[in-house]
TORMARKE-403057 format. One record per residue (C-alpha): residue in one letter; x, y, z. Coordinates in Angstrom, 3 decimals. Each point is the difference from the previous one (the first is absolute). Layout:
REM residues N
@code: A X: X Y: Y Z: Z $
...
//
This chain:
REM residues 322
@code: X X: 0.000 Y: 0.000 Z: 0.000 $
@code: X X: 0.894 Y: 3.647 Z: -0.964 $
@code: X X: -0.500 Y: 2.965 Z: 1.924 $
@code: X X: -1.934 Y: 1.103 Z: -2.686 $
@code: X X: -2.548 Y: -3.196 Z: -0.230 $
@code: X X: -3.403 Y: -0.308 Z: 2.237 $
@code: X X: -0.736 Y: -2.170 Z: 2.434 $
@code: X X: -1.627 Y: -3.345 Z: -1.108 $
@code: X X: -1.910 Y: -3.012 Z: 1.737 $
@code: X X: 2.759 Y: -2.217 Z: -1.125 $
@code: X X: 2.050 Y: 2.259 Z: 1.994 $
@code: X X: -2.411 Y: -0.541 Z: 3.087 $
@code: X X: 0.448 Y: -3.765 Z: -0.177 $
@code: X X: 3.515 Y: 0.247 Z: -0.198 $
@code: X X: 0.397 Y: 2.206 Z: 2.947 $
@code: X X: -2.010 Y: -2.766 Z: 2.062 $
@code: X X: 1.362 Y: -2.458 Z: -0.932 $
@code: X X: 3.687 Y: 1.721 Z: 1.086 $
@code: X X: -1.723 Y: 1.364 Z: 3.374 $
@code: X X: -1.581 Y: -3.446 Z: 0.525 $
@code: X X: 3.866 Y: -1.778 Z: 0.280 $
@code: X X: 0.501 Y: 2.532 Z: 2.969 $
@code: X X: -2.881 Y: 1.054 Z: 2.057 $
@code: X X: -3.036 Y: -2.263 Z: 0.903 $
@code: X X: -3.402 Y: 1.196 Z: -1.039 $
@code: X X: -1.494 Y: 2.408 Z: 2.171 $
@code: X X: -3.194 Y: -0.839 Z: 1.731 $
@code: X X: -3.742 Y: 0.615 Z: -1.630 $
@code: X X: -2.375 Y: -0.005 Z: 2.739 $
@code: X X: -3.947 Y: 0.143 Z: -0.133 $
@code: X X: -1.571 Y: 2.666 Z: 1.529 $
@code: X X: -3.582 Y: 1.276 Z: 0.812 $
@code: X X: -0.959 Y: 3.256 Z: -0.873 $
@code: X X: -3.862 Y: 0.516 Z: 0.586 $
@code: X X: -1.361 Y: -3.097 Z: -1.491 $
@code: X X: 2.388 Y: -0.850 Z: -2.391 $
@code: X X: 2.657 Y: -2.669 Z: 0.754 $
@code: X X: 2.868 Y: 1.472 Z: -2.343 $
@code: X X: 4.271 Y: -0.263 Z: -0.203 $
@code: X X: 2.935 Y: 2.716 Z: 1.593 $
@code: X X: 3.273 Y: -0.495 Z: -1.268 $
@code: X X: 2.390 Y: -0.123 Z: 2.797 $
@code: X X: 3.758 Y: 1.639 Z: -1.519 $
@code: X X: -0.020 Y: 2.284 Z: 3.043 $
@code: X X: 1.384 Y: -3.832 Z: 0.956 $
@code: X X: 3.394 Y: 0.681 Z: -2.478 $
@code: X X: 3.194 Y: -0.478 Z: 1.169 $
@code: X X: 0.351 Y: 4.077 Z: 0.032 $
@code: X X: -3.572 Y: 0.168 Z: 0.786 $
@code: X X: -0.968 Y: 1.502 Z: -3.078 $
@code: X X: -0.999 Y: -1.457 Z: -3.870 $
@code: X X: 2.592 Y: 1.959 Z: -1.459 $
@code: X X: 2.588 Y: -2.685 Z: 0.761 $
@code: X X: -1.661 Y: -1.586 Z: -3.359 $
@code: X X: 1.140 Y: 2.909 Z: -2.259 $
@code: X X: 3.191 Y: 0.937 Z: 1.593 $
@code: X X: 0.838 Y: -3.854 Z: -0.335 $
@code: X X: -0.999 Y: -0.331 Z: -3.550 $
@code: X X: 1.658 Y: 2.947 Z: -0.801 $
@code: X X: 3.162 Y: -0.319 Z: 1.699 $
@code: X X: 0.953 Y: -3.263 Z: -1.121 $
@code: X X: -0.716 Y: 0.393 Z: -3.655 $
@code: X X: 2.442 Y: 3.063 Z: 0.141 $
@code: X X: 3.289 Y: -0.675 Z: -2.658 $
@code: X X: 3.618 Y: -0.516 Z: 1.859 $
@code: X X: 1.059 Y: 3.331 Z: -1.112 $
@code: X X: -3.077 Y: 1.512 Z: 1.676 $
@code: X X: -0.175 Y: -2.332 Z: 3.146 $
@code: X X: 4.069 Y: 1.719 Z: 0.173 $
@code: X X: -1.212 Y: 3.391 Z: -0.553 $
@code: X X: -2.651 Y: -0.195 Z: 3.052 $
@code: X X: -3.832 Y: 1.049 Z: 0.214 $
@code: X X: -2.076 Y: 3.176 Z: 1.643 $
@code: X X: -3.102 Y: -0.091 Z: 0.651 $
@code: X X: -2.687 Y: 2.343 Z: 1.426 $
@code: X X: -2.423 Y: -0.497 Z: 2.439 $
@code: X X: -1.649 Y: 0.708 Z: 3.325 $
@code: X X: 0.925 Y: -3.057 Z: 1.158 $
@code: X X: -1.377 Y: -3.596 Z: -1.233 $
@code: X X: 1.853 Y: 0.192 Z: -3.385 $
@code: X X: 3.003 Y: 0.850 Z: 1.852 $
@code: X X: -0.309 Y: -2.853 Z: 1.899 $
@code: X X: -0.950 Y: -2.161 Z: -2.834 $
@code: X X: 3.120 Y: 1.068 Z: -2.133 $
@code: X X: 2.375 Y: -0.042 Z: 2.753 $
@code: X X: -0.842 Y: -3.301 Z: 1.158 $
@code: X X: 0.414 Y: -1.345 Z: -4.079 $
@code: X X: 2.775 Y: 2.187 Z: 0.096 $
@code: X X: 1.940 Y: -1.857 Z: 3.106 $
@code: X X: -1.262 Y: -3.198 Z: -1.077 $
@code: X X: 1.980 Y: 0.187 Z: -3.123 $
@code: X X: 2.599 Y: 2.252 Z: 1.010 $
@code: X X: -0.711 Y: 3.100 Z: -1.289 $
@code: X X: 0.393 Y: 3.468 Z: 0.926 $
@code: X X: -3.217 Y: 2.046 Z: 0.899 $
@code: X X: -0.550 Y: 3.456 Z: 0.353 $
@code: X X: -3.485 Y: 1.190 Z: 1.014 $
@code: X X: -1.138 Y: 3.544 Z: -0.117 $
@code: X X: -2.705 Y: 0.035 Z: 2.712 $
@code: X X: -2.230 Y: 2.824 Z: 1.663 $
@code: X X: 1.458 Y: 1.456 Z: 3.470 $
@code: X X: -3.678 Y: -0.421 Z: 1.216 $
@code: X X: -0.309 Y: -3.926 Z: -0.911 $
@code: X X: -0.846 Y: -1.982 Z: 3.128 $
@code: X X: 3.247 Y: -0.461 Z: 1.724 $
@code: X X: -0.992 Y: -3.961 Z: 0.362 $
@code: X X: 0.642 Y: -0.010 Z: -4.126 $
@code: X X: 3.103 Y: 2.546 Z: 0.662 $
@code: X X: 1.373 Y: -2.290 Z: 1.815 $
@code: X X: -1.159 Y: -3.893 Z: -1.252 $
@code: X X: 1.708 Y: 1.444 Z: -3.609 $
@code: X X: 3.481 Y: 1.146 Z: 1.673 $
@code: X X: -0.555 Y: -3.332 Z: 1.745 $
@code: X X: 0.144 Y: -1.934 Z: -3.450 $
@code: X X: 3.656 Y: 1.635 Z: -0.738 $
@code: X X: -1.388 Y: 2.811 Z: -2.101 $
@code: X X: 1.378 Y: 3.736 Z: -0.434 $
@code: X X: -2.823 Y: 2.469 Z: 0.825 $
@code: X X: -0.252 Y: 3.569 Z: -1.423 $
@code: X X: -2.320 Y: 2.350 Z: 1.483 $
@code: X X: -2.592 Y: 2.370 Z: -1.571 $
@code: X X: -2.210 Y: 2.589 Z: 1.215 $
@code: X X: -3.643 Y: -0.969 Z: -0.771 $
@code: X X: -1.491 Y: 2.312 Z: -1.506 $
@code: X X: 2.870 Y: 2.542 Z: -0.537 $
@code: X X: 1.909 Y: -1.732 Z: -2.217 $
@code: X X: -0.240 Y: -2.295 Z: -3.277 $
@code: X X: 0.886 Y: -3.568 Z: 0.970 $
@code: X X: 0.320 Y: -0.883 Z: -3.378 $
@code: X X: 2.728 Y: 2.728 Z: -1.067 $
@code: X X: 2.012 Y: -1.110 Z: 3.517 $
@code: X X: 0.180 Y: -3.664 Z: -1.712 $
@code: X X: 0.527 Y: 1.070 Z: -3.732 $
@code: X X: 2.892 Y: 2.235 Z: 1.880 $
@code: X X: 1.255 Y: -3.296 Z: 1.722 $
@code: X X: 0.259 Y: -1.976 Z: -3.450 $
@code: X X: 1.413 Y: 2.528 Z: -1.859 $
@code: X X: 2.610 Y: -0.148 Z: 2.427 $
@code: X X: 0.490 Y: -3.488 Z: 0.393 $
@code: X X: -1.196 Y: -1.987 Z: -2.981 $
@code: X X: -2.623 Y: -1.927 Z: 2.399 $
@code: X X: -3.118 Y: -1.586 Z: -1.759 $
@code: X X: -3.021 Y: 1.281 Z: 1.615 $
@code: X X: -2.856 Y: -2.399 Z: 1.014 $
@code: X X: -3.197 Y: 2.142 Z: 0.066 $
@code: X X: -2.333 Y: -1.066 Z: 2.158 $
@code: X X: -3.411 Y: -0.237 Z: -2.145 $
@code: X X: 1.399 Y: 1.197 Z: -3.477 $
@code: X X: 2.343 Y: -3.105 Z: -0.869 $
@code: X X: -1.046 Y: -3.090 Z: -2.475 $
@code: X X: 1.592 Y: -2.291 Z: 2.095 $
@code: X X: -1.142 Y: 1.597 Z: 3.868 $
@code: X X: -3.566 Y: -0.240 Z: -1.835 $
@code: X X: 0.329 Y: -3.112 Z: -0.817 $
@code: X X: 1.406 Y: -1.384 Z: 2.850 $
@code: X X: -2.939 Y: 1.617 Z: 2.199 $
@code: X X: -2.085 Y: -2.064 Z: -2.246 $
@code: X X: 1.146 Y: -3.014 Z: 1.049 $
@code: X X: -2.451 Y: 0.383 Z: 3.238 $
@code: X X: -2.610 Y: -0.246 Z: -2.881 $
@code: X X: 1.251 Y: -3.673 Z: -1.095 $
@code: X X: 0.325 Y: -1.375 Z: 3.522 $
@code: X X: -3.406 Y: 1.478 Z: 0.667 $
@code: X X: -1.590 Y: -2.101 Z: -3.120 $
@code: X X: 1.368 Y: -3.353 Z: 1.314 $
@code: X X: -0.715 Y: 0.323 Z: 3.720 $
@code: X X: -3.905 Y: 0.928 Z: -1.363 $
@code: X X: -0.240 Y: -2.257 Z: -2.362 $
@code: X X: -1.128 Y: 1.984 Z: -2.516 $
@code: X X: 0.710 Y: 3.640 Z: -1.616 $
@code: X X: -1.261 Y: 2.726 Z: 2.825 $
@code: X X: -3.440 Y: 1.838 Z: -1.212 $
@code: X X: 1.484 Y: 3.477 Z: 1.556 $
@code: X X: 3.309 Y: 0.605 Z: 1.822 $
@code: X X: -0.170 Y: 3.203 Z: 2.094 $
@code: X X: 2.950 Y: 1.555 Z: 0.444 $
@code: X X: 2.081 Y: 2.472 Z: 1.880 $
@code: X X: 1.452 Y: 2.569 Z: -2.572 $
@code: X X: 2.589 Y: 2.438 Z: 0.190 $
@code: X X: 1.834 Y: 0.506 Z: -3.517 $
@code: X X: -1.817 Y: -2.824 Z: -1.765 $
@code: X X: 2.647 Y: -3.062 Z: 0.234 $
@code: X X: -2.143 Y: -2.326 Z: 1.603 $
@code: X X: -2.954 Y: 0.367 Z: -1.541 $
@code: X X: 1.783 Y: 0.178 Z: -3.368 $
@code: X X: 1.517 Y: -3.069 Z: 0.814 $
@code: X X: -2.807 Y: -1.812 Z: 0.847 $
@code: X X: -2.064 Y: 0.951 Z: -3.003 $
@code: X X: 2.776 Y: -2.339 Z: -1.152 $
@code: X X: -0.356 Y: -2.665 Z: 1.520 $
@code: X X: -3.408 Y: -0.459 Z: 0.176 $
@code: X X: -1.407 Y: 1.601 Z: -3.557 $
@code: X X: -3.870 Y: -1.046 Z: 0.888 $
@code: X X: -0.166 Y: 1.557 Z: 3.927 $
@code: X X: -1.548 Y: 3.491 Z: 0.299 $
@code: X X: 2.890 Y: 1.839 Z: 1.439 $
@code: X X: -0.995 Y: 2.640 Z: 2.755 $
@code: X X: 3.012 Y: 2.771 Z: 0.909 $
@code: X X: -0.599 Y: 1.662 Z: 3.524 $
@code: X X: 1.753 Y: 3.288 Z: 0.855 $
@code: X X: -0.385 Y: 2.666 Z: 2.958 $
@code: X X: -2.151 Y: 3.152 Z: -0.594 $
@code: X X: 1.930 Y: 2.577 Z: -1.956 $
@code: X X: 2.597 Y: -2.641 Z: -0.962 $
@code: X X: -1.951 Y: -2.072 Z: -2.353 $
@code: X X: 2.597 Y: 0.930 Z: -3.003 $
@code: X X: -0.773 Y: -3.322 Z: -1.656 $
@code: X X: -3.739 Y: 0.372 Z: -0.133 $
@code: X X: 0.057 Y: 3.288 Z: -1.052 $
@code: X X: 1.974 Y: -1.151 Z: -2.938 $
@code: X X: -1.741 Y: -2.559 Z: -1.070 $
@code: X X: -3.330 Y: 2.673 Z: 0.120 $
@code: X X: 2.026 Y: 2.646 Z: -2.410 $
@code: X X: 2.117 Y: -2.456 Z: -1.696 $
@code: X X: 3.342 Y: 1.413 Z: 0.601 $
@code: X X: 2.146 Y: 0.321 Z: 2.997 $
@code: X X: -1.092 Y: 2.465 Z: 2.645 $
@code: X X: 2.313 Y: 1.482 Z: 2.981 $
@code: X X: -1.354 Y: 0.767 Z: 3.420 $
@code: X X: -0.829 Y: 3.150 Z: 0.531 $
@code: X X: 2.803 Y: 2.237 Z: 2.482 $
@code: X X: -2.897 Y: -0.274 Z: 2.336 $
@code: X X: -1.031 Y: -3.303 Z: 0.078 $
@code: X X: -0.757 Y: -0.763 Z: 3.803 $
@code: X X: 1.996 Y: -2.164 Z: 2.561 $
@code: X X: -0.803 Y: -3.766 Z: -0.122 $
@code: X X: 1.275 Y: -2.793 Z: 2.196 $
@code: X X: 0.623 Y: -1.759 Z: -2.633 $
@code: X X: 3.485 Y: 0.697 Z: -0.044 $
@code: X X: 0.761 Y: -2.972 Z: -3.100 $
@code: X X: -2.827 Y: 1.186 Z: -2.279 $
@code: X X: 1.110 Y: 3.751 Z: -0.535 $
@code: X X: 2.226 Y: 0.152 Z: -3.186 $
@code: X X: -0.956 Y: 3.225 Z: -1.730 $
@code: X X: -1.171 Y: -1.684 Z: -3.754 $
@code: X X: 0.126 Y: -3.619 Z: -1.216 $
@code: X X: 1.787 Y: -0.210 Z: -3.425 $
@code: X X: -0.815 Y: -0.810 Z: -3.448 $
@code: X X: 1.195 Y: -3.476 Z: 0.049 $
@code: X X: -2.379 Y: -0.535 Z: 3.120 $
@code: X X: -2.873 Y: 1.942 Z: -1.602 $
@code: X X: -0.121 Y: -2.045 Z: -3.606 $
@code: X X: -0.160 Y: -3.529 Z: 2.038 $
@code: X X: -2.740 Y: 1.256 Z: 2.042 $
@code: X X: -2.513 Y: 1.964 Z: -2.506 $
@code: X X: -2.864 Y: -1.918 Z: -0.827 $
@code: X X: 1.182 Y: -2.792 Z: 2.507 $
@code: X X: -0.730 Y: 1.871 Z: 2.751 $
@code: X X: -3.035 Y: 1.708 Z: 1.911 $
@code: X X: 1.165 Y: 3.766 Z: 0.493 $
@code: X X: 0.511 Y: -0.751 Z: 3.655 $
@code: X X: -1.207 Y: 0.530 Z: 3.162 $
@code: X X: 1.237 Y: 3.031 Z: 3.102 $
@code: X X: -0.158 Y: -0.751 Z: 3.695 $
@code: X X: 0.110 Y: 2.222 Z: 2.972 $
@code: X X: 2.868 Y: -0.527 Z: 2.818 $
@code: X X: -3.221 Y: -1.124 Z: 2.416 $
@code: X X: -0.858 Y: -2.984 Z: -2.486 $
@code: X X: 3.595 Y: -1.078 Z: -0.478 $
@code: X X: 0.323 Y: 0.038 Z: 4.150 $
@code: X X: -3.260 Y: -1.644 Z: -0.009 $
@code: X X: 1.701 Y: -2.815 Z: -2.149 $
@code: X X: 2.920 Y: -0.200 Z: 1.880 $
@code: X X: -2.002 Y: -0.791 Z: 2.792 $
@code: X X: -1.978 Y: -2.758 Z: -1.487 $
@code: X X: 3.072 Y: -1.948 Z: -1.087 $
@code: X X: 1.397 Y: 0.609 Z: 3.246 $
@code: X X: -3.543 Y: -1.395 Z: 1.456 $
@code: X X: -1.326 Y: -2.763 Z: -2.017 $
@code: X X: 3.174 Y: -0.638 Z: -2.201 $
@code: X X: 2.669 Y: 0.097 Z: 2.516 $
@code: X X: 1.838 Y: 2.051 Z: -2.632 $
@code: X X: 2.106 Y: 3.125 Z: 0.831 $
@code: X X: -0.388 Y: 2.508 Z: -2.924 $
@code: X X: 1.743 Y: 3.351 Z: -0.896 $
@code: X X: -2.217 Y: 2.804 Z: -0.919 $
@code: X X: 0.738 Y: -0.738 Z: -3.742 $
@code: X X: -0.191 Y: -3.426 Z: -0.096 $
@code: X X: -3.224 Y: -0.009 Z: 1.490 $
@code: X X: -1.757 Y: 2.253 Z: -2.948 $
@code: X X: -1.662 Y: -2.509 Z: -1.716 $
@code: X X: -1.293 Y: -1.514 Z: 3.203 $
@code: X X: -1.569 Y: 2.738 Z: 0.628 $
@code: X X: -2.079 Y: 0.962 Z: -3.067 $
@code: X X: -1.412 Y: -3.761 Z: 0.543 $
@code: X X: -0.978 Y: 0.994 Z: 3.288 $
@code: X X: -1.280 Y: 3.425 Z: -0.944 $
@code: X X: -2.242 Y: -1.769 Z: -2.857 $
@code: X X: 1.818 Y: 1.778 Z: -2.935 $
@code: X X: 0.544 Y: -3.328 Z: -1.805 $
@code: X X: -1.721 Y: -2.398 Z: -1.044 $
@code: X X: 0.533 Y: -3.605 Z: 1.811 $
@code: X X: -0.684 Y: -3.480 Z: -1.048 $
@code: X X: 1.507 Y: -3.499 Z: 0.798 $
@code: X X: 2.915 Y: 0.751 Z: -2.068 $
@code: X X: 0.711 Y: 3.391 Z: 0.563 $
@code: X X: 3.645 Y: 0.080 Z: 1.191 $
@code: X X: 1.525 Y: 2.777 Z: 2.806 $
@code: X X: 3.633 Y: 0.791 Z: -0.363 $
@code: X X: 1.134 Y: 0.562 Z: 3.334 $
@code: X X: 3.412 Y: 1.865 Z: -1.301 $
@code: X X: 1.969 Y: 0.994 Z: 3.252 $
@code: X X: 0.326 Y: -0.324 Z: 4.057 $
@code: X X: 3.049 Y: 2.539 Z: 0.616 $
@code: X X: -1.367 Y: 2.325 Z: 2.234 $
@code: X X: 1.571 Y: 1.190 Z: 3.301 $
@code: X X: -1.216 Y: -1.384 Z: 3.260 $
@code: X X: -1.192 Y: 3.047 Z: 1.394 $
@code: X X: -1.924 Y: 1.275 Z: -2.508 $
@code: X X: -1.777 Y: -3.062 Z: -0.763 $
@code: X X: -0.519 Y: -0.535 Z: 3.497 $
@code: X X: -1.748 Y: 3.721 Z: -0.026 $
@code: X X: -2.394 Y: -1.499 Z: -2.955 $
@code: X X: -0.884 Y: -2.845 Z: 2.188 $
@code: X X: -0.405 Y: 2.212 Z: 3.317 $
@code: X X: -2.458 Y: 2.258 Z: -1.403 $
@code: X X: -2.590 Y: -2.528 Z: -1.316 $
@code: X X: 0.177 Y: -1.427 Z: 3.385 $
@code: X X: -0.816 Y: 3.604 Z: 1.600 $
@code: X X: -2.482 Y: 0.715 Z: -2.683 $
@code: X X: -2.008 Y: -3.119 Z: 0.643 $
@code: X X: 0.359 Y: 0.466 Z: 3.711 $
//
């Protein structure tokens, strides 16, 4: 594959089958939500914590020698960097990650953990993009982008393929957390016949207001604060855009209540701890802004959220219902 080419299904497959040889499956539980019995996809249960292990894996190791030498950079508030740096250490490679200085310090610190060098941006103040185009230009590194990639979409689409053989069958909907597009893209992959279903925050639902116009839309400079620290990347990209039109519904925005509300329910009657963002899709089930059936599919995307604050989520249901 070029850098030039587009993702394919073919490419999907492949990227399972290569993730398959080194991580187990991760779980697909039932779940009620109001009367229907339907499926949550547990990769909050990754190694990292996080489905982007899947694309930094598939992306890493189909790198060339030359580029493997050269190194990687990546972007990202904090799963991605995981996900690269742990492909990165894996296969001895060096990672630098260009990451906001108001990520959660649990993902500051789990991605210096996995051997990778951190650079610091202020968020918003500064263009995290320019800081890593600065970084290659001065060191020749290959940069693995974390939703805007052939290879990190396909390899996110692998969760599609395992998702098809623990159900049996092709998924009739897979509801998704979104943040650039990389999942869902990737999953509109993998399984061409399931309704795909991207959920973003209020204000930062950049992928469904694409798909509505038809070409890429930024945030606006005053989009509002979100908890959903993963799902905030300012646009998707054309790549991500051209998989998803006319495969996707436009999407679907949830409050910072209903994603809480979500964490809580894993927490409750999953036994699931959730970050904020990897609780979005959760949480437009709950609200009843997607349709549900027997096969409709929940991607439960990522648990790395700080004690305390997740504690706080939990505490105040408990003081609200008391």
């Amino acid at each position: 594959m070029s850098e030039t080419c587009n993702p394919s299904r073919e490419g999907v497959i492949e990227a399972a089958r290569e993730i398959a040889a080194i991580l187990p499956p991760t779980p697909l539980l039932p779940v009620e939500i109001g009367d229907i019995r339907c499926w949550v996809k547990a990769e909050n249960l990754q190694p990292i914590g996080a489905f982007k292990i899947r694309g930094g894996w598939h992306r890493l190791s189909n790198l060339t020698d030359d580029e493997k030498a050269r190194g990687v950079v990546a972007v990202s508030s904090g799963n991605h960097a995981q996900g690269v740096a742990w492909a990165a250490r894996r296969l001895g490679i060096k990672a630098t990650i260009v990451m906001p200085r108001d990520a959660p310090q649990v993902k500051l610190d789990a991605t210096r953990a996995l051997g990778a060098e951190i650079v610091l941006y202020n968020r918003p103040g500064e263009n995290r993009d320019e800081v890593a185009a600065g970084i290659i230009a001065e060191t020749g590194a290959v940069l693995v982008h974390a939703f805007a990639d052939p290879w990190v979409i396909e390899g996110q689409g692998s969760a599609g393929i395992e998702i098809a053989q623990q159900l049996g069958c092709e998924p009739s909907r897979i509801v998704a957390c979104c943040g650039g597009g990389g999942l869902a893209a990737g999953l509109s992959l993998a399984c061409p016949d399931a309704e795909i279903v991207p959920v973003e925050p209020v204000g930062w639902d950049m992928v469904g207001q694409a798909l509505k116009a038809g070409k890429v839309v930024r945030a606006a400079d005053d989009a509002p604060k979100t908890i959903c620290d993963a799902l905030q990347p300012p646009a998707t990209a054309e790549i991500n855009l051209w998989v998803l039109q006319d495969r996707s519904e436009p999407g679907i925005a949830v409050t910072d209540e209903e994603v809480r509300e979500a964490q809580r329910f894993a927490f409750s009657k999953l036994q699931l701890v959730l970050e904020p963002g990897g609780a979005a899709a959760l949480a437009a089930a709950l609200a009843g802004k997607v349709q549900l059936d027997g096969n409709t599919v929940i991607m439960l995307t990522g648990g790395n959220t700080d004690a305390e604050s997740f504690a706080r989520t939990i505490t105040a249901k408990r003081s609200h219902a008391g």
